[in-house]
N, C-alpha and C positions, 0 to 999 in steps of 0.2 A: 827772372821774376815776371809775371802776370801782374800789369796796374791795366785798371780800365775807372771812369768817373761815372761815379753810382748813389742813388737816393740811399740814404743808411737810417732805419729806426731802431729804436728796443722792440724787444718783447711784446711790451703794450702798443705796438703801431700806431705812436701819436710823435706830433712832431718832429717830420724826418728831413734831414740834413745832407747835402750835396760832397761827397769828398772823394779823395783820393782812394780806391783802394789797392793796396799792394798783400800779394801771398808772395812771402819766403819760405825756402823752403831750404835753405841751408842756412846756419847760424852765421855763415859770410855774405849771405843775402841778405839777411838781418839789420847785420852791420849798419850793409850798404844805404840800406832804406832807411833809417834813423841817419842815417849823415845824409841822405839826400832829402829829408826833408825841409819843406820852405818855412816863409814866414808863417805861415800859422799852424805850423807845428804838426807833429802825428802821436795818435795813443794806438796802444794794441785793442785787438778784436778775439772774441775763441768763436763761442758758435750763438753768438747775439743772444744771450737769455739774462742778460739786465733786463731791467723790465723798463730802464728809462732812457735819458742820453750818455750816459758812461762814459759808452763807447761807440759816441759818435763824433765828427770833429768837423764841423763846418766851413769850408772852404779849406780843408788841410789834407794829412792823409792818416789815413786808418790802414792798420796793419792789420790782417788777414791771420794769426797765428796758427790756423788749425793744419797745416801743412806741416809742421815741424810737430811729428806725432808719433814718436819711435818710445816705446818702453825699453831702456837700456839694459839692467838691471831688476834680477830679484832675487836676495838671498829668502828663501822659502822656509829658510830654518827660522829665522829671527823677525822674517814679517816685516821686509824693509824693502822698498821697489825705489828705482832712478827713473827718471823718465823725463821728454817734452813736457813745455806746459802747454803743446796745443794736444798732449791727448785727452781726451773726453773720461770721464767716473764712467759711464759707457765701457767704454774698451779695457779703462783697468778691472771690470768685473770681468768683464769677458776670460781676461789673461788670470785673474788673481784666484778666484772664484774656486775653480777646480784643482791650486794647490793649497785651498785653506783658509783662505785670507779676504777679506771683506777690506772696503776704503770707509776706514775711521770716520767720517764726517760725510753727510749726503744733503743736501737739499731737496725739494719735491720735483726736482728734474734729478736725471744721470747726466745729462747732453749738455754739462758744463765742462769745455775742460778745466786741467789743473792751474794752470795760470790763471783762468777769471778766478775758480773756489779761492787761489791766494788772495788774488786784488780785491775780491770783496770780503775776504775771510769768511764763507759762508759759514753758515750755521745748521742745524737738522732737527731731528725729533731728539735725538740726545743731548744735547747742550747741556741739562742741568748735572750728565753725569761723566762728557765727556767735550766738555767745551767745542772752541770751533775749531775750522779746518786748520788754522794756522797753528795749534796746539800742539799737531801730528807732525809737521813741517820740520826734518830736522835740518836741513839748509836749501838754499838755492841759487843759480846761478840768474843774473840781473846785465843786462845791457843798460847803459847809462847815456846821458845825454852825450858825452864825450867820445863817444862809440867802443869804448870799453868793456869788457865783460868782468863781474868782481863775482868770488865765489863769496854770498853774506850765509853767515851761520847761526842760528837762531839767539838770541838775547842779544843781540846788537842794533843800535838806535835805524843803522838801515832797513834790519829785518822788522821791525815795528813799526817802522812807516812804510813799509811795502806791503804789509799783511792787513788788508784795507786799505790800503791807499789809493785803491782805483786804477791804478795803472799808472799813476803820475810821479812815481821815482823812475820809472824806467820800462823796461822789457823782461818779463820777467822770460829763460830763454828754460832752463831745466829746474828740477825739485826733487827731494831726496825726502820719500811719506815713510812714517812707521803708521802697520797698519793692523786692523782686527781681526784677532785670531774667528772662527766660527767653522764649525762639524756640519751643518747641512748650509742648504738655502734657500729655505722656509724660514718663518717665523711663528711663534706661537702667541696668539695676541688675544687680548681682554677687549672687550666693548662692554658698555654700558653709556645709559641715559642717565642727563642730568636736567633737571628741569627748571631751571635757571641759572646765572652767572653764577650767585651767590651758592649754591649747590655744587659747578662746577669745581669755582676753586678751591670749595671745602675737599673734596675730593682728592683734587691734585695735589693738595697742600699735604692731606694725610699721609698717600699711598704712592707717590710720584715716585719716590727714590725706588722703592721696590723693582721699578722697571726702569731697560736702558733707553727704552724711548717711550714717549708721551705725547700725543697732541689729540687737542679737541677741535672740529666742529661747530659752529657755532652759526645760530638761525638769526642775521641780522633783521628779519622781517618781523620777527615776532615781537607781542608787545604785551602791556599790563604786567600779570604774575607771569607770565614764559619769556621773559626778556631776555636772552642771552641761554637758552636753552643750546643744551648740546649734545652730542654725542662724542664720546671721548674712548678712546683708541690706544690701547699701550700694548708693550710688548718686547719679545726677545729673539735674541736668534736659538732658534728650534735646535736642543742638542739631539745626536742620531736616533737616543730609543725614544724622541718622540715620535718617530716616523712608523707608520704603521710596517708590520713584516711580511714580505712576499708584494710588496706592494712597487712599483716604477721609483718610485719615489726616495726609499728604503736602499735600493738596489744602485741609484744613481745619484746621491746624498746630497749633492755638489752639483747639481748641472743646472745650468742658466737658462732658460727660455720667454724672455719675452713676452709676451703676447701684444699682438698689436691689428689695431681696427683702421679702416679707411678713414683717407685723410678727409678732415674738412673741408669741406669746396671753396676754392677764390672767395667766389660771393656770395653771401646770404642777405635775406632781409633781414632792412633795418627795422631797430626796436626788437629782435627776437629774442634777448634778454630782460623782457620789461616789468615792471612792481609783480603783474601778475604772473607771468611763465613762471617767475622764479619763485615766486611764494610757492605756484605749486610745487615747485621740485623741492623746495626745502620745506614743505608739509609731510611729501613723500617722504625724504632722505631721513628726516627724524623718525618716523613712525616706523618706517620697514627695518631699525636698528632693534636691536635687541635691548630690552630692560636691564640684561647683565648677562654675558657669553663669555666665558672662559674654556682658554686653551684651542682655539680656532688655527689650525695652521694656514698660512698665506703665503704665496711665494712671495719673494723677496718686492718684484714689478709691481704687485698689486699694493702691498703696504707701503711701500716708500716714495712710487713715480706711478699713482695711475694715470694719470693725465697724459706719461708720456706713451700710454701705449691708441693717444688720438691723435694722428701728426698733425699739426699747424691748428691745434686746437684754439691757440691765439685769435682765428679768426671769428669766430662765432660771435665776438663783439660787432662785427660788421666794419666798415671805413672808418667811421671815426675811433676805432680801438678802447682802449680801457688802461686806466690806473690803476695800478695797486700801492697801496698804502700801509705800509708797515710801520711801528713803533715798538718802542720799547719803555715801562718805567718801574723803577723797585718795587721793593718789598716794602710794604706802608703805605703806597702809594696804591691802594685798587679803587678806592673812591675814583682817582682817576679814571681807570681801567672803567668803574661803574658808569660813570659821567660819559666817554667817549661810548661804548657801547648803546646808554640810551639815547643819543644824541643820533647816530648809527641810523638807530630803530626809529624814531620818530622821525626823519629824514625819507625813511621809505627807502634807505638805498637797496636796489637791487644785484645783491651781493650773494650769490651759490657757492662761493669760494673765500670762506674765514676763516679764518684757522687760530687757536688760541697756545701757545705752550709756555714753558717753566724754561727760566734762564740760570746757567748756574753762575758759577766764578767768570769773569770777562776774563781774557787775556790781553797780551801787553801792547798789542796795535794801538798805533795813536789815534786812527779812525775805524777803530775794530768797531762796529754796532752793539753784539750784547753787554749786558752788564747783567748782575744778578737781578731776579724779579721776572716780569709777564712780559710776552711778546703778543699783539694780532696782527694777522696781516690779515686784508680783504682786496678784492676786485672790485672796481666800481665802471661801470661805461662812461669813457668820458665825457657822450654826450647829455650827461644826469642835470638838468638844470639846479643850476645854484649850488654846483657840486666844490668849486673854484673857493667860494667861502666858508663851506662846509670846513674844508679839510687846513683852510687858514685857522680857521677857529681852534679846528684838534691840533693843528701845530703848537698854536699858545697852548694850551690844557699841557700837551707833552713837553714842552718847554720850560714851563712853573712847574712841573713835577719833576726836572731832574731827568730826563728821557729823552731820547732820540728818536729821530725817525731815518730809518737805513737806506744807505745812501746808493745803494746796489739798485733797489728800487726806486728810487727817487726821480721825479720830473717837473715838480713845480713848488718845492719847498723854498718860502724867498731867504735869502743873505744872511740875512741882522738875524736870524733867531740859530744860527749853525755854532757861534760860538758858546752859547749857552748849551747849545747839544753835546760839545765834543770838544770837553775842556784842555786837549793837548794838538789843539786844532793851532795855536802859535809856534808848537814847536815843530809842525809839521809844516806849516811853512816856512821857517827858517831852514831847515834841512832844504826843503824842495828850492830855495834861495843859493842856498851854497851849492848846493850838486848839478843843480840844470839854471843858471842864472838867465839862461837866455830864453827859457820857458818854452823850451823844445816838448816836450810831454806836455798836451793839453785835449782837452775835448772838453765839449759843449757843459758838458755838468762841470767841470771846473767853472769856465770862464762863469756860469750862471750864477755859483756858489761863491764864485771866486777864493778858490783853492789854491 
């Protein structure tokens, strides 16, 4: 094994932490490095796209998972793969793609592996019709403080507190996905404009179910009557005779291609996300959308990961990085949703990146994030003056509504408002009592949250 001592941040490159890092690359390296950890403990790593401290562990060691990245298994018949949890939704389209098979649950990156998608039980544009990743998870195999490996099978109190749990029952080492059948790899997708909040979710509320995915858009800038204006996005996977005939596309039904642009540079200037850049982009981005476009085919890259075809797009917020602030609250609850959004918009924050969608059934993770009802998630820079009580403010709003704020994302939500978020948040620490007493699994968002 490879350890060398290295600065560690999220996604949002704010607040980065001094640790160990160790890459294993056999499950007996693995082991080894969970028993060789010190007193202040080690958490696993996939490919850093928390957006917060996760998976970072200050003064400790961080394990490296993305070496142990072998697809073991795939019955093609029945749409079932084995595999590491350091391979990336990446490499399983790569493999799965051209015999049929799509990964059930996606977030707005692929460049996760399958062990972060467990440990934060991601979520996608489908939620409301096929919950989260943990849903798909028919078992998986867990390295434990004790340096044990247990094969846990889904409906068991270990697999509910590992499916979100951040990484803090263990290592998670393999995973056994059932996954979605799909004929091409395109999509056929609806756009239309909404021209405010109130317009949007009337929309989503009507016609949401009709499609497997949904998500909107949304113009945190704007303000008076266009408050929460958006553009909203849904869609399916393109069966073959949508494809036009004689065409590349027709011909090759199945085939992956990426597309991918130059990376962002180390350094840019600062402030080049500011009220006004980004009004103007999201003036733009509403206007150039269509009133209402049905049946647009996309490839898979551009509707589900455009971002990822910018490498280290992350930077464009410049050194001081950026927050993103995700929540969640029911159904009854959009007064709320209303409240936080104008509050948003009168703030000025300079946010290009919102995103609104429909949550279905939660599943059974003790710290799984959705539950039925809205989800937004935004970017903000972190060096947004007065941004630190802004988002304490929207804590309480999501806290009195019965809502959380995801913990995937998360980097400054304080203590005292966690158990009102995530009401099996006692039983998750007893468990994590009993199985790791010596609090071997820890990083920086535990200790913060005190998990």
């Amino acid at each position: 094994m490879s350890a060398e001592t290295v600065s560690v941040t999220g996604w949002g490159r704010t607040a980065p932490t001094t640790s160990v890092l160790i890459r294993p690359r056999t499950y007996e390296e693995a082991v080894a490095a969970v028993r060789g950890c010190g007193a202040r403990g080690g958490i696993a790593r996939g490919l850093g796209r928390a957006y917060g401290d996760a998976a970072q562990n200050a003064g400790g060691t961080v394990l490296d998972m993305t070496g142990l990245d072998r697809v073991h298994a795939v019955d093609a018949a029945g749409g079932v793969v084995s595999c590491d949890a350091g391979v990336s939704l990446h490499r399983l389209m790569e493999v799965l793609l051209p015999l049929g098979w799509f990964v059930p649950v996606t977030p707005g990156t692929r460049y996760v592996t399958v062990g972060g998608a467990i440990g934060a039980d991601i979520h996608g544009k489908n939620h409301h019709v096929s919950g989260s990743f943990s849903r798909h998870v028919l078992s998986l195999e867990l390295l434990t403080a004790d340096g044990e490996i247990h094969t846990v099978p889904r409906g068991t109190p270990l697999f509910d507190a590992t499916t979100g749990g951040m990484g803090l029952t263990g290592v998670i080492l393999t995973a056994t996905l059932q996954l979605q059948s799909v004929q091409t790899s395109l999509m056929t997708v609806d756009t239309e404009r909404a021209r405010d909040l109130d317009d949007l979710m009337a929309r989503m509320t009507a016609t949401d179910d009709l499609y497997r995915y949904s998500v909107a858009w949304i113009d945190l800038l704007a303000r008076g009557t266009s408050t929460g204006r958006a553009v909203l996005t849904r869609g399916d996977h393109a069966p073959l005779e949508a494809l036009p005939k004689g065409t590349r596309a027709r011909r090759q039904p199945l085939a992956f291609r990426p597309a991918r642009l130059p990376a962002v540079p180390a350094v840019l200037p600062e402030g080049l996300l500011s009220r006004r850049t980004v009004g103007w982009f999201n003036e733009f981005w509403y206007r150039r959308a269509p009133r209402a476009r049905t049946g647009e085919l996309q490839t898979l890259s551009a509707f589900f990961h455009p971002l990822d075809g910018v490498p280290h797009w992350n930077r464009i917020y410049g050194r001081g990085g950026f927050v993103q602030y995700q929540f969640t609250v029911g159904h009854g609850r959009e007064d709320t949703l209303r409240t936080i959004v104008r509050r948003l918009s009168e703030h000025r924050c300079p946010s290009f990146l919102a995103v609104l969608k429909r949550f279905g059934d939660g599943d059974p993770g003790w710290l799984s994030f959705p539950q039925p009802g809205w989800t937004l998630a935004l970017d903000i820079p972190a060096s947004l003056p007065g941004l630190g009580a802004l988002l304490d403010t929207l804590d309480e709003d999501v806290a009195a509504a019965g809502g959380r704020v995801y913990l995937a994302k998360d980097s400054r939500l304080r203590p005292e408002l966690l158990a009102a978020m995530y009401p099996r948040l006692d039983d998750f620490r007893a468990l994590r009592a009993r199985l790791d007493p010596r609090g071997l699994f820890v990083s920086d968002l535990a200790r913060r949250l005190d998990l």
